[in-house]
SELUM-691701 format. One record per residue: residue number from 1; x, y, z of N, C-alpha, C in turn. Coordinates in steps of 0.1 Angstrom, whole numbers, plus 5000, padded with zeros to 4 digits. Each point is the difference from the previous one (the first is absolute). Layout:
N
[NUM; [X; Y; Z]; [X; Y; Z]; [X; Y; Z]]
...
end
This chain:
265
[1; [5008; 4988; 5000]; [4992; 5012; 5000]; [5009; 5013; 5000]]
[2; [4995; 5011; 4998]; [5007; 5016; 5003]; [4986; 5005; 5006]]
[3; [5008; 5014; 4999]; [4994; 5012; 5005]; [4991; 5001; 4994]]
[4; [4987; 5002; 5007]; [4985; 5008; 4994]; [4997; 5006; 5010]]
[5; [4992; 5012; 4996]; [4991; 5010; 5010]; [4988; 4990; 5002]]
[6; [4998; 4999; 5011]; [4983; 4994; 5000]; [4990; 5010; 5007]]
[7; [4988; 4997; 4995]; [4992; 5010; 5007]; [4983; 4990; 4999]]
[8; [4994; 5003; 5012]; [4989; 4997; 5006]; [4991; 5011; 4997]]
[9; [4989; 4995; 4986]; [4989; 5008; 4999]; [4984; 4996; 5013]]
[10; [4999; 5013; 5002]; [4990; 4996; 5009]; [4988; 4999; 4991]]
[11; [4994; 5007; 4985]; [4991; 4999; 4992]; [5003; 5002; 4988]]
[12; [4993; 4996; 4992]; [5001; 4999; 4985]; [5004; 5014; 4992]]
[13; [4996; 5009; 5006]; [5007; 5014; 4999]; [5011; 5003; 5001]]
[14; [5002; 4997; 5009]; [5015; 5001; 5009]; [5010; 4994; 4989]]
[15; [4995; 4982; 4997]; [5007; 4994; 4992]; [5006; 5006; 4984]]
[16; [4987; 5008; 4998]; [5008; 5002; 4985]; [5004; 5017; 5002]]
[17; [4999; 5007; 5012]; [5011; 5009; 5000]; [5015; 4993; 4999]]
[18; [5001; 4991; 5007]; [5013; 4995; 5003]; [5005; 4990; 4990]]
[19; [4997; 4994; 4990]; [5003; 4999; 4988]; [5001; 5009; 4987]]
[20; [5001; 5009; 5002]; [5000; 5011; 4998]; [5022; 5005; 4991]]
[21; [5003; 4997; 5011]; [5016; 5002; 5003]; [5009; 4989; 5001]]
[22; [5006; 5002; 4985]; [5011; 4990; 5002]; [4994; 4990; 4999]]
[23; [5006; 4985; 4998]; [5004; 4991; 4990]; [4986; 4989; 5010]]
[24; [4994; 5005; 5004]; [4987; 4995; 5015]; [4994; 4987; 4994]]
[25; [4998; 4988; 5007]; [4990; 4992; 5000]; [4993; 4996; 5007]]
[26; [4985; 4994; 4996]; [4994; 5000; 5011]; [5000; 4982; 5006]]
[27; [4998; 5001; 5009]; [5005; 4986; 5012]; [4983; 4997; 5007]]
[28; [4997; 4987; 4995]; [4991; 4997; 5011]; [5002; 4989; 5000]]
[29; [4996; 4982; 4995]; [5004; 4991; 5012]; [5017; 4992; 4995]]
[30; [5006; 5010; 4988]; [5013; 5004; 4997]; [5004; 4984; 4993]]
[31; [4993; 4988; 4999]; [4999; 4990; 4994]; [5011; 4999; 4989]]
[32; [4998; 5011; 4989]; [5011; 4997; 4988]; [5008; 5013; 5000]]
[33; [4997; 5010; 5010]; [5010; 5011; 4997]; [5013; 4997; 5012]]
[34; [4998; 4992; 5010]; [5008; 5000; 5010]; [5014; 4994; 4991]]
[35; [4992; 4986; 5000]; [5008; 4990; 4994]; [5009; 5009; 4986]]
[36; [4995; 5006; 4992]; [5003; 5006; 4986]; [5013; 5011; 5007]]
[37; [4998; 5002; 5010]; [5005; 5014; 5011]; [5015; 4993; 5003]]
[38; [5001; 4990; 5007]; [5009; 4989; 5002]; [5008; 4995; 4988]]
[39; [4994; 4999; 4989]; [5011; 4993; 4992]; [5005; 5013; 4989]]
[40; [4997; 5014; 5008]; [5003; 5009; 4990]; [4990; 5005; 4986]]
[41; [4993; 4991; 4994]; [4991; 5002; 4993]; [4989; 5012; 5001]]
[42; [5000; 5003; 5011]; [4992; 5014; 5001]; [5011; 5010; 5012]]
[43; [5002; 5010; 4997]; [5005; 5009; 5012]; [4993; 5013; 5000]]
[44; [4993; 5000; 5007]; [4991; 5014; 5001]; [5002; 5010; 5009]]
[45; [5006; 5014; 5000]; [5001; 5007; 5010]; [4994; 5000; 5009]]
[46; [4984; 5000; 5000]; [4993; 4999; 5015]; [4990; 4991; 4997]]
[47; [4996; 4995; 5011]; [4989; 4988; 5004]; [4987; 5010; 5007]]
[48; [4988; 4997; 4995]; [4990; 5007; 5002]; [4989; 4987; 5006]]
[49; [4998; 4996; 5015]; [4996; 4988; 5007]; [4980; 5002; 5003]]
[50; [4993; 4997; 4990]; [4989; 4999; 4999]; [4994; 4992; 5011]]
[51; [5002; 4990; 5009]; [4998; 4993; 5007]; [4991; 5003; 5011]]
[52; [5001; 5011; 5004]; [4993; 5007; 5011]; [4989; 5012; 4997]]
[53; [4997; 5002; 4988]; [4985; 5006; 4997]; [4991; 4990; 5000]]
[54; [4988; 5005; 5009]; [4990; 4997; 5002]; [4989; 4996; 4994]]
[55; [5004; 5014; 4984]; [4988; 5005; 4990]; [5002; 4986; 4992]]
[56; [5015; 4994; 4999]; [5003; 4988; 4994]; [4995; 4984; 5000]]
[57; [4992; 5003; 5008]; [5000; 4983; 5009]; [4986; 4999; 5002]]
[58; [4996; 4986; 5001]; [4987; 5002; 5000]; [4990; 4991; 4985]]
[59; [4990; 4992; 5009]; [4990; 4997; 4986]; [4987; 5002; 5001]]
[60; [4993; 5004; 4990]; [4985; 5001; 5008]; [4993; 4996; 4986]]
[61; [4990; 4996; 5002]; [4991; 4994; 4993]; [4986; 5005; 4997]]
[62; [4999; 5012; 4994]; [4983; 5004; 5000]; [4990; 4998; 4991]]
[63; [4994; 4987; 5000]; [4993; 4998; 4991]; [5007; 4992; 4992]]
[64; [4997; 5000; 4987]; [5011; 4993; 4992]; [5012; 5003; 4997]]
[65; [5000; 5009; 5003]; [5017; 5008; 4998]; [5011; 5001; 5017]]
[66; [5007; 4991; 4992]; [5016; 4999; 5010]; [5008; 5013; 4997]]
[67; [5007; 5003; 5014]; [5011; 5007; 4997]; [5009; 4998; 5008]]
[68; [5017; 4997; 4996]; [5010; 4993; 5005]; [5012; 5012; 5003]]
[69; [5001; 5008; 5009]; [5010; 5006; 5002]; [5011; 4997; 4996]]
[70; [5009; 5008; 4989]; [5014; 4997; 4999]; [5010; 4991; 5013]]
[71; [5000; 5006; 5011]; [5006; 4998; 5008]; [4996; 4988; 5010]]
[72; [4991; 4990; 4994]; [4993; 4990; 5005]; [5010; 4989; 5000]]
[73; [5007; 4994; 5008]; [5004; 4984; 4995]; [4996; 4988; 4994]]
[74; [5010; 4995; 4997]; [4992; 4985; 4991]; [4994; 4992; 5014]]
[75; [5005; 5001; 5006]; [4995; 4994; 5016]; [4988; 5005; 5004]]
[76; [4996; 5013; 4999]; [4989; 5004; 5002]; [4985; 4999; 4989]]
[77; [5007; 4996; 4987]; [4991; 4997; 4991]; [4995; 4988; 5002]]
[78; [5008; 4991; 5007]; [4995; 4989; 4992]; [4993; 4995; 5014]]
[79; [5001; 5007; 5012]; [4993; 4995; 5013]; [4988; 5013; 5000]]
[80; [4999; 5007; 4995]; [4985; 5009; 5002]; [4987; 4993; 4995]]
[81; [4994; 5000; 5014]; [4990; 4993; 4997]; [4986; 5006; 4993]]
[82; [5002; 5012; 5000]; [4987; 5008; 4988]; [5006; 4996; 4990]]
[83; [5014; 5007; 4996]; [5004; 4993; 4987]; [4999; 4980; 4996]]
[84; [5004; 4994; 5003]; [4996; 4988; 5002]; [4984; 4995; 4996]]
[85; [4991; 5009; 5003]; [4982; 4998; 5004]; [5000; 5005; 4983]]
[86; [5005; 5010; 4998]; [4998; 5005; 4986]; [5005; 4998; 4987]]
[87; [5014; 4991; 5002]; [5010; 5001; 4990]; [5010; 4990; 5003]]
[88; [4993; 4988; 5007]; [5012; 4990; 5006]; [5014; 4999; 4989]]
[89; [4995; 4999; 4989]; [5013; 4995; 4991]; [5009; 5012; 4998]]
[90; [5001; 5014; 5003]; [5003; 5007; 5002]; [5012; 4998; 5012]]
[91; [4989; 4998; 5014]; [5010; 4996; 5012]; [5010; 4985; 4996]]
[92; [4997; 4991; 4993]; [5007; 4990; 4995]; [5008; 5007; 4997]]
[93; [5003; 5001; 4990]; [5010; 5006; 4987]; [5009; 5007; 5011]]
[94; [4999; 5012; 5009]; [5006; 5003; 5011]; [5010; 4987; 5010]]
[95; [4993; 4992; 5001]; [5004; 4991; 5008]; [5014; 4993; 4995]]
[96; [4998; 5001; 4987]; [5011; 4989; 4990]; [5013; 5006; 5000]]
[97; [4996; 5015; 5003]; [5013; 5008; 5001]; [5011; 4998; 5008]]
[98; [5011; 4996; 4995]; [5015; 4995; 5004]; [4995; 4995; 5012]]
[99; [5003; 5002; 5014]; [5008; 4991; 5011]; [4991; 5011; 5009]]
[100; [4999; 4994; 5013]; [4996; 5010; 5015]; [5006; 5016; 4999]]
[101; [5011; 4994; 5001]; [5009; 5016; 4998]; [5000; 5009; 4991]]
[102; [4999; 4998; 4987]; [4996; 5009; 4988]; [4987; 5007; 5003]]
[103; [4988; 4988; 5004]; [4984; 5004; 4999]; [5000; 5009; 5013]]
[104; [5011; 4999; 5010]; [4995; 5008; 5014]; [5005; 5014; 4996]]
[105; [5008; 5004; 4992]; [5006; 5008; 5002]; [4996; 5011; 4979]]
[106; [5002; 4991; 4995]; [4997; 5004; 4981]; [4985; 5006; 5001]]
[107; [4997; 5008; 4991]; [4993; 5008; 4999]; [4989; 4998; 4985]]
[108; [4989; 4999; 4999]; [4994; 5000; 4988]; [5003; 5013; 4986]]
[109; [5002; 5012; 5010]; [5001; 5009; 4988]; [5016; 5000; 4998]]
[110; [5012; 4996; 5010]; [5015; 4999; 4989]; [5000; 4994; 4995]]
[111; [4989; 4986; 5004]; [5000; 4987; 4990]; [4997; 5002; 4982]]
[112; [4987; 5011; 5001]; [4995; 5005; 4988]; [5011; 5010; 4995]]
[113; [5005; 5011; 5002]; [5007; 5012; 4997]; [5016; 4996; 4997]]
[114; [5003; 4984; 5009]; [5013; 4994; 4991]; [4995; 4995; 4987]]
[115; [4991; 4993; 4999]; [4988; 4994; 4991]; [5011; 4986; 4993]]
[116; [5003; 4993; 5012]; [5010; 4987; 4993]; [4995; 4993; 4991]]
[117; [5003; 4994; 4990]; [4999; 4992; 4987]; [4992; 4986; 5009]]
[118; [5005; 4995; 5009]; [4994; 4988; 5005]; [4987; 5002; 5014]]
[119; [5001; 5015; 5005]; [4993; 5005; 5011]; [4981; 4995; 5001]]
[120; [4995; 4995; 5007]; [4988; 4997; 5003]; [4991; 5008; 4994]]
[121; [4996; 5014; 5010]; [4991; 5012; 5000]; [4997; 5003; 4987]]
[122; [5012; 5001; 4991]; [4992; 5009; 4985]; [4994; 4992; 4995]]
[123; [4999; 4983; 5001]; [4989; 4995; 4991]; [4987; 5002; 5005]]
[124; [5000; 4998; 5017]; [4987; 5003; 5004]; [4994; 5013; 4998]]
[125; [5011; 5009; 4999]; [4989; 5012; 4999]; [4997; 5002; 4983]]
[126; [5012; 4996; 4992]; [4995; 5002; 4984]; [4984; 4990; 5001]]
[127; [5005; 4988; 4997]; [4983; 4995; 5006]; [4987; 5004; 5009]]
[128; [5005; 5006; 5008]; [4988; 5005; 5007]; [4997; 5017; 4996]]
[129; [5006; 5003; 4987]; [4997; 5013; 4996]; [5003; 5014; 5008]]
[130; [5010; 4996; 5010]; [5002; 5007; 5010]; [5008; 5015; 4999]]
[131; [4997; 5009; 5011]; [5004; 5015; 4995]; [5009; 5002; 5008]]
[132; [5013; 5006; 5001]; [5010; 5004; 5007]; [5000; 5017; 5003]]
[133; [4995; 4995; 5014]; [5004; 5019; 5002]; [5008; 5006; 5005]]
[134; [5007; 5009; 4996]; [5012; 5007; 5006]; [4997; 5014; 5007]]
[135; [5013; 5009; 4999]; [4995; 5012; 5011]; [5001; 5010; 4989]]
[136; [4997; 4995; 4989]; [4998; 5011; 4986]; [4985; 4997; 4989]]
[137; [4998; 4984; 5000]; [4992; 4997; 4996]; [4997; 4986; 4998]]
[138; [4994; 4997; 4992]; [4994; 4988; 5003]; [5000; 4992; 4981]]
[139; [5006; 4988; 5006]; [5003; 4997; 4986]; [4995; 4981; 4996]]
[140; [4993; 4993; 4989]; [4996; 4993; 5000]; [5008; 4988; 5004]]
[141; [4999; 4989; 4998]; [5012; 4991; 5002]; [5008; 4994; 4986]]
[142; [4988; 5002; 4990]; [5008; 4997; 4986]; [5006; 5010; 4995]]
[143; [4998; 5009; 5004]; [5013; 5011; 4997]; [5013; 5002; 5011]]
[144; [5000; 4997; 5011]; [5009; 5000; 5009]; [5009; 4989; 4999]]
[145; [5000; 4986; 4996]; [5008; 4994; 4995]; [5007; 4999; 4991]]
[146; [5009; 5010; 4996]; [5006; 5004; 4987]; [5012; 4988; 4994]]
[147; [5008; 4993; 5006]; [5009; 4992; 4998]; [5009; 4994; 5009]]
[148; [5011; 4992; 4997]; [5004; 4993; 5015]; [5010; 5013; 5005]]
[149; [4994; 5000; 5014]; [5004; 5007; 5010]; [4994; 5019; 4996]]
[150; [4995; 5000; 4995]; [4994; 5014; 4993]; [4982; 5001; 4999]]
[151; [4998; 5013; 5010]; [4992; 5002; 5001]; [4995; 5015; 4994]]
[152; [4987; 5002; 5003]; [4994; 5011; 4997]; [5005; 5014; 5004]]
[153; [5006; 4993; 5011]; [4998; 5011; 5019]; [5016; 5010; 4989]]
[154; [4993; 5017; 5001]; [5012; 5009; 4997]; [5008; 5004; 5013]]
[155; [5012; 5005; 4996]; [5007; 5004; 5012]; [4997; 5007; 5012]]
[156; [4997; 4995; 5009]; [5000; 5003; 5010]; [4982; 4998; 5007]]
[157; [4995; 4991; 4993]; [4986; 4998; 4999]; [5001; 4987; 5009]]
[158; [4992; 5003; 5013]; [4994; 4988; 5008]; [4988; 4992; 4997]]
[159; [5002; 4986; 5000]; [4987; 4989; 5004]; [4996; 5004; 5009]]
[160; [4989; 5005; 5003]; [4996; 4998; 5016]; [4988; 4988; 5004]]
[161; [4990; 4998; 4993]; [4991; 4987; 5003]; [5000; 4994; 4981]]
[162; [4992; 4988; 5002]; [4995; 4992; 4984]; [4987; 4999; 5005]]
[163; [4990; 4995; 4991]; [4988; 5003; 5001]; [4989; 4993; 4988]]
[164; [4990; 4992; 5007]; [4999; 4989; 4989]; [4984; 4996; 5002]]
[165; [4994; 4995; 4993]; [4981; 4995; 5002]; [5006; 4987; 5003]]
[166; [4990; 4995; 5009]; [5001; 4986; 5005]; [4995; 4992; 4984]]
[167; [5007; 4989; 4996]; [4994; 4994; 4991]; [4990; 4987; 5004]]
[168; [4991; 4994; 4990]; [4988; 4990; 5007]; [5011; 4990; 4996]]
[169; [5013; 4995; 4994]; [5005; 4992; 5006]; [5013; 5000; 4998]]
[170; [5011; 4999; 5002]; [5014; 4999; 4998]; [5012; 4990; 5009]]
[171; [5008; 4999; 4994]; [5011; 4986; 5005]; [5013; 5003; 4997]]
[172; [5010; 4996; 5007]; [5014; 5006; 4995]; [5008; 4988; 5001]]
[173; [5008; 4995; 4994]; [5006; 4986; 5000]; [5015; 5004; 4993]]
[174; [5011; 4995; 5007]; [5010; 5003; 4996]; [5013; 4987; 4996]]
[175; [5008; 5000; 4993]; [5011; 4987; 5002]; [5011; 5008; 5004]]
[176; [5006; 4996; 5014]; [5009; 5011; 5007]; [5014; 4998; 5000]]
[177; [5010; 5002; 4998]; [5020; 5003; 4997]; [4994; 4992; 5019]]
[178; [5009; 4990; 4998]; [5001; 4991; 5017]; [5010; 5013; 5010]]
[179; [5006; 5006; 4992]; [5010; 5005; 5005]; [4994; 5016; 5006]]
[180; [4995; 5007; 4991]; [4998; 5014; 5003]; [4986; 5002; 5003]]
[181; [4994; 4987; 4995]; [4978; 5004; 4998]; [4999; 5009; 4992]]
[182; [5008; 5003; 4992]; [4991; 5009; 4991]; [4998; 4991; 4988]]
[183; [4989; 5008; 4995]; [4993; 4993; 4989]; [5010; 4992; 4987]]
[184; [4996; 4994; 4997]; [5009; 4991; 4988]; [4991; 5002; 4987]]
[185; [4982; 4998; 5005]; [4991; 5005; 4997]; [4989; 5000; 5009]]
[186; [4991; 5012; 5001]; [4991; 5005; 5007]; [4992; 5000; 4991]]
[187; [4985; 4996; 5004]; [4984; 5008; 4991]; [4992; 5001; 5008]]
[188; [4992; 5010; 4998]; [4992; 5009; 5009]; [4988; 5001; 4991]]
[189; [4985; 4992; 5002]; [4988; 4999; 4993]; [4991; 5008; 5005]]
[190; [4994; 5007; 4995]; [4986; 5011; 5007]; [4991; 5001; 4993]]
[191; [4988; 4994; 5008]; [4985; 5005; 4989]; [4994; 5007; 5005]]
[192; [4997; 5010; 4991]; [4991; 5015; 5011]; [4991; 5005; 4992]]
[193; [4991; 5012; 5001]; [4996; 5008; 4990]; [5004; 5001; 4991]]
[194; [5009; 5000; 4990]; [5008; 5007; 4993]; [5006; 4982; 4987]]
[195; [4998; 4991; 5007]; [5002; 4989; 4996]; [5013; 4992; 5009]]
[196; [5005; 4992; 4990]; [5013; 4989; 5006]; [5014; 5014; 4997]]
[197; [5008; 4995; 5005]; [5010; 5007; 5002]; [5011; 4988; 5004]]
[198; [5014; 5001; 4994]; [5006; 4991; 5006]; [5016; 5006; 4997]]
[199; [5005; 5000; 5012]; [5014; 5007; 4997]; [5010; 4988; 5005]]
[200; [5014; 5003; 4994]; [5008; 4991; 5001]; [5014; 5001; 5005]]
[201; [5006; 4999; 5010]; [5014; 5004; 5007]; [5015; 4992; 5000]]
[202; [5013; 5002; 4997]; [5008; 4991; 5000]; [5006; 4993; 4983]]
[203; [4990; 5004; 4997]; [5002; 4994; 4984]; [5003; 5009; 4988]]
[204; [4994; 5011; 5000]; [4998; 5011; 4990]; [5016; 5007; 4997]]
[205; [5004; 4998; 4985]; [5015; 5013; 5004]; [4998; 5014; 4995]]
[206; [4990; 5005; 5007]; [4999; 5015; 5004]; [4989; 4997; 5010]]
[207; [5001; 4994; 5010]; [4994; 5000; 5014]; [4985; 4993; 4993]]
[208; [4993; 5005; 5016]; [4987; 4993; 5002]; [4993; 5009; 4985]]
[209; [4990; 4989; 4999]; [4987; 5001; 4987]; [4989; 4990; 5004]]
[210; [4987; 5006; 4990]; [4992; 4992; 5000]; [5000; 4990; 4986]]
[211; [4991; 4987; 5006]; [5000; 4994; 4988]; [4987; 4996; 4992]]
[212; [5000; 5008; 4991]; [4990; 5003; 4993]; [4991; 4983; 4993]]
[213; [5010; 4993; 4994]; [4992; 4985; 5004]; [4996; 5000; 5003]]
[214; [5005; 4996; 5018]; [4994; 4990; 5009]; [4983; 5010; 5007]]
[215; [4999; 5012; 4995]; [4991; 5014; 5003]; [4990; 4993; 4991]]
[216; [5004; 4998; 4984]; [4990; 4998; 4990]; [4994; 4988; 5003]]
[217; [5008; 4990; 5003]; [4997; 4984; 5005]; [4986; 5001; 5011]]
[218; [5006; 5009; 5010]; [4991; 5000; 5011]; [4990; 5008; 4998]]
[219; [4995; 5007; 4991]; [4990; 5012; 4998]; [4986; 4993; 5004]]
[220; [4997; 4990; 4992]; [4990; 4991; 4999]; [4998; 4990; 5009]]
[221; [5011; 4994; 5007]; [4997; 4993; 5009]; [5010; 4997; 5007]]
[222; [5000; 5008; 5013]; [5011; 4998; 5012]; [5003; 4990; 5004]]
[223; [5008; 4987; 4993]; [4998; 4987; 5006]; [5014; 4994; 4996]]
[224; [5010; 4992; 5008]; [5009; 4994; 4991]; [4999; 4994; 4986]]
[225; [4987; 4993; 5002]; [4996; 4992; 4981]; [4998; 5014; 4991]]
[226; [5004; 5014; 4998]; [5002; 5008; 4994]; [5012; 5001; 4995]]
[227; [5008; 4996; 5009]; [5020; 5002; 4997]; [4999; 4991; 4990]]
[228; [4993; 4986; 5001]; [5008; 4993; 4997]; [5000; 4999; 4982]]
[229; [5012; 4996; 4994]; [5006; 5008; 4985]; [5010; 5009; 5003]]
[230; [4995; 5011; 5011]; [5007; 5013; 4994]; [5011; 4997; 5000]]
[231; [5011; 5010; 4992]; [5015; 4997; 5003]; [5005; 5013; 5002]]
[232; [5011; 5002; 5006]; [5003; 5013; 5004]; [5012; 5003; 4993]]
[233; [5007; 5006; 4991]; [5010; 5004; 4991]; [5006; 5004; 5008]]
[234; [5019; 4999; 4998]; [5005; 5000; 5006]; [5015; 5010; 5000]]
[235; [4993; 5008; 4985]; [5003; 5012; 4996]; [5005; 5010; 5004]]
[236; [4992; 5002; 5010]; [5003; 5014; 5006]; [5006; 4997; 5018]]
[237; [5003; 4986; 5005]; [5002; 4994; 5008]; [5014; 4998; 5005]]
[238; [5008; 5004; 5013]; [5012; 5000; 5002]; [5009; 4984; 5002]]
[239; [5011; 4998; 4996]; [5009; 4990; 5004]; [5008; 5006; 5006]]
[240; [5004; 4989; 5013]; [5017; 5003; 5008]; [4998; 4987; 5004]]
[241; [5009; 5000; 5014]; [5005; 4984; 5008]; [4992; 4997; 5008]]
[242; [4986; 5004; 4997]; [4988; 4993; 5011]; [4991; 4991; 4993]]
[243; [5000; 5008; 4984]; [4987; 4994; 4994]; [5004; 5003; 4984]]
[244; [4996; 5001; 4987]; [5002; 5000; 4989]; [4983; 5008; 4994]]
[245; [5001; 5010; 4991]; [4985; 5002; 4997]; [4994; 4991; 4995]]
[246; [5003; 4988; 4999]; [4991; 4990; 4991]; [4992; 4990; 5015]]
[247; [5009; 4999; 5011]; [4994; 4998; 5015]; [4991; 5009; 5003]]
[248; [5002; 5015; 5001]; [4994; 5008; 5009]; [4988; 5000; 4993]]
[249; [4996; 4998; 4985]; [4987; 4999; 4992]; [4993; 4991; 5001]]
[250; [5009; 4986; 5003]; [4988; 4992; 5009]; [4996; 5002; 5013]]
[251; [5010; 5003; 5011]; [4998; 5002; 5015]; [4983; 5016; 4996]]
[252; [5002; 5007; 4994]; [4990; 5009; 5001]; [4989; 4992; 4995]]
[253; [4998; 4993; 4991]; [4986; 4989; 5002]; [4997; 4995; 5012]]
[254; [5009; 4992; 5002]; [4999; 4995; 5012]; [4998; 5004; 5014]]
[255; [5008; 5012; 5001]; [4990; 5008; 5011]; [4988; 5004; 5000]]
[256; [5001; 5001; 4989]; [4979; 5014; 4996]; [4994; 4989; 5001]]
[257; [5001; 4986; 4996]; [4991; 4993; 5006]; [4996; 4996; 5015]]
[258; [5010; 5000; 5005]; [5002; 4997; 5012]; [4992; 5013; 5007]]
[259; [5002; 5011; 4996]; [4997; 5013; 5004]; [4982; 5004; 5001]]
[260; [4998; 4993; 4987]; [4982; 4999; 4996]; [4999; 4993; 5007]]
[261; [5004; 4988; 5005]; [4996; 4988; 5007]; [4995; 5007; 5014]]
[262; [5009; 5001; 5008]; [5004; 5010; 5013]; [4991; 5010; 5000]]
[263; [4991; 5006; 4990]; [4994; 5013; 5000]; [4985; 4994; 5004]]
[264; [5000; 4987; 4989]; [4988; 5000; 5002]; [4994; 4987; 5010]]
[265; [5011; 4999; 5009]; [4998; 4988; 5010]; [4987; 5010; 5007]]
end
């Protein structure tokens, strides 16, 4: 490690005065910036510690509509029991998240605003049509996923909650790296007003997407005997030393079935 300034925002105000100056990032459950901090890969003049606003934290449920304070943990997602009553697969998908220690401590909105290529959250919320709000504005979720590791959010623009309609049914099923839990591949199924929706994590090489197939497949009838045929191309699909895109295009069948299955137990 070296020298950084650190500084303790007491509110979301506070915060982006103080990102403001110099080479500033912002820190909340510090998951990929600590580690990125340590091997040199990031050196930022000051650390700006979101951790302790108030306005941050927090879930409430009114009606059909969730809203998940940036500053929420994966630990707190996936054990809230309104959230749970409303959006269990929601609190699932939270649960899956790395290890005790990641979920007690990692945050939902650095999880979104790093926006990792393999990360849980952005499938759920691209599927669940979900809105990201910050302390400037408020932005959809298929436009805030811009590519791996690149997001919507401009300089110096805070996540502060996400924000989403409960859907009438959704399931999240993932094949997880034994080593890190993050997705190898992730799919995230949602049937709501608006129709099926189904996003996809871990596999895509320009980050999470939806997959328009397995959407058309399910339009007419939410049921695994809809998948079956489809094939998922493997085109626009990443290879390295976990998996090959010609795997990851079957593992994404094979989740979304599992995923339909799970939704509609």
């Amino acid at each position: 490690m070296y020298s950084v300034n650190y500084h303790r925002a007491a509110t979301v105000a506070d915060a982006a005065k103080m990102i403001e100056s110099g080479d500033a990032k912002l820190l909340s459950g510090g998951m990929t910036l600590i580690p990125a901090m340590k091997t040199r890969l990031a050196a930022p003049s000051d650390l700006v510690d979101l951790a302790r606003i108030k306005e941050l934290q927090g879930i409430t449920v009114a009606g059909t509509t969730v809203t998940i304070g940036a500053g929420t943990t994966h630990y707190q997602v996936a054990n809230d029991q309104t959230l749970k009553k409303a959006c269990p697969a929601f609190s699932h998908l939270a649960s899956l998240i790395g290890d005790p220690a990641v979920r007690y401590k990692g945050t939902i909105g650095g999880s979104i605003a790093n926006n990792d290529p393999a990360a849980d959250y952005p499938a759920a919320l691209l599927a669940l049509g979900a809105t990201i709000v910050t302390n400037t504005r408020e932005i959809a979720a298929e436009a805030f996923f811009t590519g791996l590791f690149e997001t919507a959010l401009n300089e110096g623009e805070i996540v502060t909650a996400v924000r989403f309609t409960v859907p009438a049914k959704a399931a999240y099923e993932k094949f997880r790296n034994p080593a890190s839990r993050y997705a190898i591949v992730g799919v995230f199924v949602a049937q709501g007003n608006d129709g099926v929706r189904v996003a996809v994590t871990g596999a895509g090489d320009n980050g999470v997407f939806r997959a328009k197939e397995i959407e058309a497949a399910l339009a007419g009838n939410f049921d695994t005997a809809a998948l079956q045929g489809v094939i998922m191309s493997a085109g626009n699909l990443m290879s390295d030393i976990h998996a090959s895109a010609d795997y990851r295009a079957n593992l994404i069948m094979v989740m979304a079935k599992r995923a339909v299955k799970a939704a509609n137990a």
